[in-house]
C-alpha positions in Angstrom: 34.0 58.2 -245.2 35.4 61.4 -244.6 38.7 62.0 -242.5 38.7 64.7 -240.0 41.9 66.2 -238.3 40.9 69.0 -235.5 43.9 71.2 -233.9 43.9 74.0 -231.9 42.8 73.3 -228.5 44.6 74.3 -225.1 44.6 76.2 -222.0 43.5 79.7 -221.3 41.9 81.9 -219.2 38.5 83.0 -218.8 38.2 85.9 -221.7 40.9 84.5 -223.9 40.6 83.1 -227.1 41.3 80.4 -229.5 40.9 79.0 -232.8 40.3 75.1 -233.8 41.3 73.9 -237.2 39.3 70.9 -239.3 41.2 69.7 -241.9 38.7 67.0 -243.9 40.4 64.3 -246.6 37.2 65.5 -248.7 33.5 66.9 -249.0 30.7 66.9 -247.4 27.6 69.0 -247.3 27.8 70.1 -243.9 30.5 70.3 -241.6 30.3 71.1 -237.8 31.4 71.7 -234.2 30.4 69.6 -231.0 31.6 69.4 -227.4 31.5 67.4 -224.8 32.1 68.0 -221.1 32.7 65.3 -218.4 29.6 63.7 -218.0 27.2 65.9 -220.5 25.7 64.8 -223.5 27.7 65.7 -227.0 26.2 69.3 -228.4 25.6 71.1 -231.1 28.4 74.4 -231.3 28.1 75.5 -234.8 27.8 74.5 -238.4 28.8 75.5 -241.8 27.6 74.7 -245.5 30.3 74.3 -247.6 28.0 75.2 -250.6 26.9 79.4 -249.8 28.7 79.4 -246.5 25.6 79.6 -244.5 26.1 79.0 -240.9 24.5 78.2 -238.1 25.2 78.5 -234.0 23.9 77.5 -231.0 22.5 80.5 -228.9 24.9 80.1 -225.9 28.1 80.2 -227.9 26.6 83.0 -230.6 28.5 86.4 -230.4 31.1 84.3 -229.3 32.4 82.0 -231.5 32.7 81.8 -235.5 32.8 78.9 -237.7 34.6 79.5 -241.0 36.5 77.8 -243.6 38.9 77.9 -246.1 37.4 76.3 -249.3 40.4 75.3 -251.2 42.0 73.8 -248.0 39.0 71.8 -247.2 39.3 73.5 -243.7 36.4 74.5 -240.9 37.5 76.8 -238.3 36.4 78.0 -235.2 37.0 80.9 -233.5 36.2 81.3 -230.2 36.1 84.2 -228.0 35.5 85.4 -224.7 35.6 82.1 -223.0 34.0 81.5 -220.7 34.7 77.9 -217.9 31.6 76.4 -219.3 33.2 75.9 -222.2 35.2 73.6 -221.2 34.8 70.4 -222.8 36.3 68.0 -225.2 35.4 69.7 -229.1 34.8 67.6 -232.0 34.6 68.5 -235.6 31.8 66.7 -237.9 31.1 65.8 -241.6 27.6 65.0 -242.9 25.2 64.9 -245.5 22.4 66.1 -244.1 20.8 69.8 -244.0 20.1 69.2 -239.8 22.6 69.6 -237.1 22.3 66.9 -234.6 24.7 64.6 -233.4 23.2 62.2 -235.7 23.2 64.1 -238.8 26.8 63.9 -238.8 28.6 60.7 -240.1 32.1 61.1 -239.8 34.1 62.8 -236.8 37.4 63.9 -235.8 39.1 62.5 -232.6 38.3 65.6 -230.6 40.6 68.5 -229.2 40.0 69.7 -225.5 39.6 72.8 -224.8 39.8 73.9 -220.7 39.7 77.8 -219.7 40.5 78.5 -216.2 38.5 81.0 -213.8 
């Protein structure tokens, strides 16, 4: 199984920006973004193929946010801007083996990073 280490998260305001790290102990074929907020189910942010780079968003985050990596680091990142308070939630980066990107096509995941931006 694949070890994942996220950094990155914080506070900011609404229209600020930040970037989450995913440093991964090896490789997968996919590797993604979820969140969580208080008493939501865990969704789908983006995703990244480490083989072409092909990547893949949900719409509410698209124009928004980036997912990106760093090949020879085995790091995903996500950059995220204009933030918005719904984004608030608890983020979590993913490793799978499967070309789909639900929660259960990921088998290995990070502890999670929260990520709060104030009104």
């Amino acid at each position: 199984q694949v070890q994942l280490v996220e950094s990155g998260g914080g506070l900011v305001q609404a229209g600020g920006s930040l970037r989450l790290s995913c440093a991964a102990s090896g490789r997968t074929y996919n590797m993604g973004w979820f969140r969580q907020a208080p008493g939501k189910e865990r969704e789908f942010v983006a995703s990244l193929r480490w083989s072409g780079g092909r990547t893949y968003a949900n719409d509410s985050v698209k124009g928004r946010f980036t997912i990106s990596s760093d090949n020879a680091k085995n790091t995903v990142y996500l950059q995220m801007n204009s933030l918005k308070p719904e984004d608030t939630a608890v983020y979590y980066c993913a490793a799978g083996f499967s070309l789909g990107v639900g929660v259960r096509d990921f088998g290995s995941w990070g502890q999670g990073t929260q990520v709060t931006v104030s009104s």
